[in-house]
Phi, psi and omega in degrees: 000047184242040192270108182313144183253106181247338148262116180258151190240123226210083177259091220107116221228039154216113139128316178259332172318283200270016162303312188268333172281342158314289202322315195274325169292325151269339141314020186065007174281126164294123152269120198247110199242156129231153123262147160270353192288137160307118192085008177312285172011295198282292182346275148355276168321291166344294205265353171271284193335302197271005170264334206285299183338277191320301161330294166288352156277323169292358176089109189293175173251162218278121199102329172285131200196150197261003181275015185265356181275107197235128206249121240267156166279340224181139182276012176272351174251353111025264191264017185335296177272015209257113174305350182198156211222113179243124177272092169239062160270162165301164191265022196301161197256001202266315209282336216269310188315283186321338162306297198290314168328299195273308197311319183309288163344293196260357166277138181289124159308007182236020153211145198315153165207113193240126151286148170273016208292144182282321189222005163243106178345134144001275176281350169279328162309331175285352181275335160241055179249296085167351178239316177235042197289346184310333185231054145211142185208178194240161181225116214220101216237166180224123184259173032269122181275021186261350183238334171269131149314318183281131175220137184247136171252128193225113169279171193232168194311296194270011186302115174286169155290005194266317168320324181294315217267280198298351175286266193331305192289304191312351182251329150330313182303311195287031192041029187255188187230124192226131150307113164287097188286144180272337177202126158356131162186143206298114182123298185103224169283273210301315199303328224279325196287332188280346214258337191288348180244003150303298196308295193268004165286282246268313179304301161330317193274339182287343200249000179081359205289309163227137133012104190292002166297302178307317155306332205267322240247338185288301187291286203294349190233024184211247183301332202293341179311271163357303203265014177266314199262338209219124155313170154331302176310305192295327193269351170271004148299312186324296176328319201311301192097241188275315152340301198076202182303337180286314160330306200270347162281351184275328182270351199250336206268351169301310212283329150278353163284331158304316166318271191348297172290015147218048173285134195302172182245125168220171141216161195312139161219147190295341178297286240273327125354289163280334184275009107342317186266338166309294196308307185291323197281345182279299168329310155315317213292127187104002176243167188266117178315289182339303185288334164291340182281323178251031140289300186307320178282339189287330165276352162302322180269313156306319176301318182302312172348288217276333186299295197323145143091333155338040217287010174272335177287122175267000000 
């Protein structure tokens, strides 16, 4: 698996399909897309053209054009020529097997083909493979994925390391920063962390204790700051003073285990649903969406800036 990678294959070709085909076409890769939904094409070109700004302020790589992007008729001529195979189909598993089926069929055996999948394991995806599953794992981007950085890489039972490795270094190459999950779990990582402060936001707001503006307002204007530069661990060393982390589990860490334990239990019930979806539209009202999204990428985009070259940052 040490083959330089100059074409990427991209099956599945909307918000995260083309997240990654912006990325790599502005890293300078020839991309080779596919989709079968009618009008995939236009589409596409569309979201790298409204992606390249964001792109060109992050700096194209030498070589970079969106005219390298080229789009297949069929996903076996997809990957014909492809040093890599990035899989963004739906996640439905009956549609994912035949996809994975044919690409496994008709891809050279010396290349990875990592799902973005969200939610399905690894090794289950490898089950539907039948020739070469040792190179499929999932690669699992977070969008907008032409702009975070962070991507988890989840090998599956049978994932050799050598896949893993040449998965891992090639999305380094694209600037992104990629995690190793070491062993399955529903969710992966990141989802499994959000979903743990999804749980006691949605419990709050069922129990009256805030407002969901006020939980928006708690995060973007409290840890969340933080947690752009630092995890959870590093800052609660921080927290430490000259102690560090240890410090801050001895004093900290009885009163928070109370917390822990009694952090809410909740489930989606259609009450708890709208009034969620209330909260947010209360939250909203008077602001402009539009605008709001491309504030967010601008600051997005600035944060990345301003991280480079941080070398006190781990």
């Amino acid at each position: 698996m040490t083959r330089r990678i100059r074409t990427v294959a991209i099956v599945g070709a909307g918000v995260i399909g083309a997240g990654w085909a912006a990325l790599c076409v502005a890293r300078g890769l020839d991309v080779s897309a596919y989709d079968p939904a009618p009008g995939a094409e236009q589409r596409l070109r569309e979201a790298i053209d409204a992606a390249w700004p964001a792109l060109t302020r992050l700096g194209l790589a030498d070589g970079a054009s969106r005219e390298r992007l080229a789009f297949a008729s069929s996903a076996a001529d997809a990957v014909k020529k492809a040093d890599f195979v990035q899989e963004s189909g739906p996640e439905t598993p009956e549609l994912k097997q035949s996809l994975l089926m044919e690409l496994d069929a008709v891809t050279r055996a010396d290349v990875p083909i990592a799902s973005s999948s969200s939610g399905l394991m690894p090794s289950q995806l490898q089950e539907m493979a039948d020739q070469h599953p040792e190179r499929i794992l999932v690669g699992h981007p977070f969008h907008p994925a032409y702009l975070i950085p962070l991507v988890e890489v989840v090998p599956g039972r049978l994932t050799t390391p050598s896949v893993v490795d040449a998965t891992s270094s090639f999305y380094s190459s694209l600037g992104k920063r990629p995690i190793l999950v070491r062993h399955e779990v529903l969710g992966h990582v990141t989802n499994r962390l959000q979903a743990a402060l999804w749980q006691e936001a949605y419990s709050l707001v069922e129990r009256g204790v805030a407002t969901v503006a006020d939980i928006d307002t708690a995060i973007s204007d409290g840890p969340g700051l933080r947690w752009a530069f630092l995890g959870p661990f590093a800052n609660q060393h921080l927290s430490g003073g000259a102690g560090g982390l240890a410090h801050t589990l001895e004093h900290l860490g009885p009163p928070a285990q109370e917390w822990m334990a009694d952090l809410g239990r909740v489930h989606l019930t259609p009450a708890l649903v709208d009034l969620l979806v209330a909260g947010m539209g209360a939250e909203l009202t008077c602001i402009d969406e539009t605008a709001l999204v491309a504030q967010r990428d601008e600051l997005l985009i600035h944060l990345i800036l301003q991280k480079r070259g941080r070398t006190a940052l781990p």
